[in-house]
N, C-alpha and C positions, 0 to 999 in steps of 0.2 A: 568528571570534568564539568565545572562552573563557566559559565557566563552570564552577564548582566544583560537583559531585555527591561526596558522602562522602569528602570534602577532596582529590578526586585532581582536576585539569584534563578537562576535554571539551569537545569542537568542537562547537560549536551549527552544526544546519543553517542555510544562509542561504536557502533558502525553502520555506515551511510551510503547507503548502496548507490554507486553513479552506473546510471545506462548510457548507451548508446545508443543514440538515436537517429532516425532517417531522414525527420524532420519535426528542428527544436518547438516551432512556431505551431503544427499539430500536436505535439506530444505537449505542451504546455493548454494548451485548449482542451485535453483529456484531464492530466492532472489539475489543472483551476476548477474547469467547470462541470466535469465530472465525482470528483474526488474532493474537492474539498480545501488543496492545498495552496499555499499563496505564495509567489515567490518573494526570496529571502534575497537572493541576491542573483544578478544575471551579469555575464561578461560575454557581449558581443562579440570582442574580439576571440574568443575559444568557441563561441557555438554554445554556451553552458547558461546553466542556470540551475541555482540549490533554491529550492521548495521542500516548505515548511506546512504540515496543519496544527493548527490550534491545538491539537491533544498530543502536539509532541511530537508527529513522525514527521521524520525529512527525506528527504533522498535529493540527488544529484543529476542532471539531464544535460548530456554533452551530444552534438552533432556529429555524425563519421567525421574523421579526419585522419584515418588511417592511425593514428597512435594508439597503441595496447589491443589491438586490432590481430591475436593471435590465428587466424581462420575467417574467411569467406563470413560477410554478416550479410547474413541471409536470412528472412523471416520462416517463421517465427522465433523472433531472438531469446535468447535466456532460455533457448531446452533446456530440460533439468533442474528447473531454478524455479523456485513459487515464491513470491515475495509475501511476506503476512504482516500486515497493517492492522493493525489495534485502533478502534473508532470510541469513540463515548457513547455515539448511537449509530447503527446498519439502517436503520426504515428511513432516513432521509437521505443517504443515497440511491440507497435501491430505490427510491422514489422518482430522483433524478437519471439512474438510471432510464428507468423505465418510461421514461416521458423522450427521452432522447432517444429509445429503442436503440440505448446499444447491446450488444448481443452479451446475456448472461452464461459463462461457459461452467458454471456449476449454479445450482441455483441456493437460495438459504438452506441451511442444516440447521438442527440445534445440534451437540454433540452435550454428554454428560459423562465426567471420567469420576472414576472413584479414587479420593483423598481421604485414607483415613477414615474415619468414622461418616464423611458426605461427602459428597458428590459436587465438583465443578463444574458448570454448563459454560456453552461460548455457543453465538450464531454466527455462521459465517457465509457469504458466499465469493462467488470467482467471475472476476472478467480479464479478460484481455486487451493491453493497452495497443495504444497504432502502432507500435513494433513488434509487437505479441506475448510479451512479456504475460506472464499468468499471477495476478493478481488477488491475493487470500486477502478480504476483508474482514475482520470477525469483531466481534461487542463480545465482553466478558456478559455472563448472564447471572452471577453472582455462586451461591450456592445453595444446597439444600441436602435433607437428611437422605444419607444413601439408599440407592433402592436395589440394589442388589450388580449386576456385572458391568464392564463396561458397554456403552451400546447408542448408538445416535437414534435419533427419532425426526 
């Protein structure tokens, strides 16, 4: 799926997670100034707003309104659920994290899997947004010649 941004082409994700949220005006202060992401568009009148970052990921942020609302939302929302966002770089959030002291609920990993003949790495770590949604940040780390089983460091 194509779309035109400042008349060049771009691939639209084909799936775009929309939360739930308790309150649109904090969860927007998380994802802006936290995260990274800038909104795309916002419709007052549903409570919503689609946020975009620069390296492509979006997602969707509606207030309760009781629709699609199968169960009691109750924190922390999205049990079961790890949302993984792809960055171009992790040290300037977790920068920003850190300066915000919001609470890191995994802290960086490097992970390295084996592909074949080498090895892919990726760092990642985990926060929690104000509805509690659990949050996987990761940077690809590129690769390198295998070093024997799979194994994080």
């Amino acid at each position: 799926m194509t779309a035109e941004r400042n008349g060049a082409p771009t691939v639209r994700p084909r799936l775009v997670p929309e939360l739930s949220v308790a309150n649109l005006q904090a969860s927007l202060v998380f994802w802006r100034s936290l995260l990274g992401f800038s909104v795309a568009c916002e419709q007052s009148e549903t409570g919503s707003a689609c946020l975009r970052r620069p390296d492509g990921a979006e997602i969707v942020l509606r207030e309760h309104d009781g629709a699609f609302e199968l169960a009691a939302m109750e924190y922390p929302l999205g049990r079961g659920v790890r949302l993984r966002i792809e960055v171009d770089a992790l040290a300037p959030i977790s920068t920003i994290l850190s300066r915000r002291a919001w609470p890191i609920a995994e802290p960086r990993t490097e992970t390295w899997r084996a592909a074949g003949d080498h090895e892919t790495g990726e760092a990642s770590l985990m926060v929690q947004d104000p509805d509690g949604y659990l949050i996987a940040l990761v940077e690809r780390l590129g690769e390198r010649p295998r070093q024997g089983q799979e194994h994080d460091s």
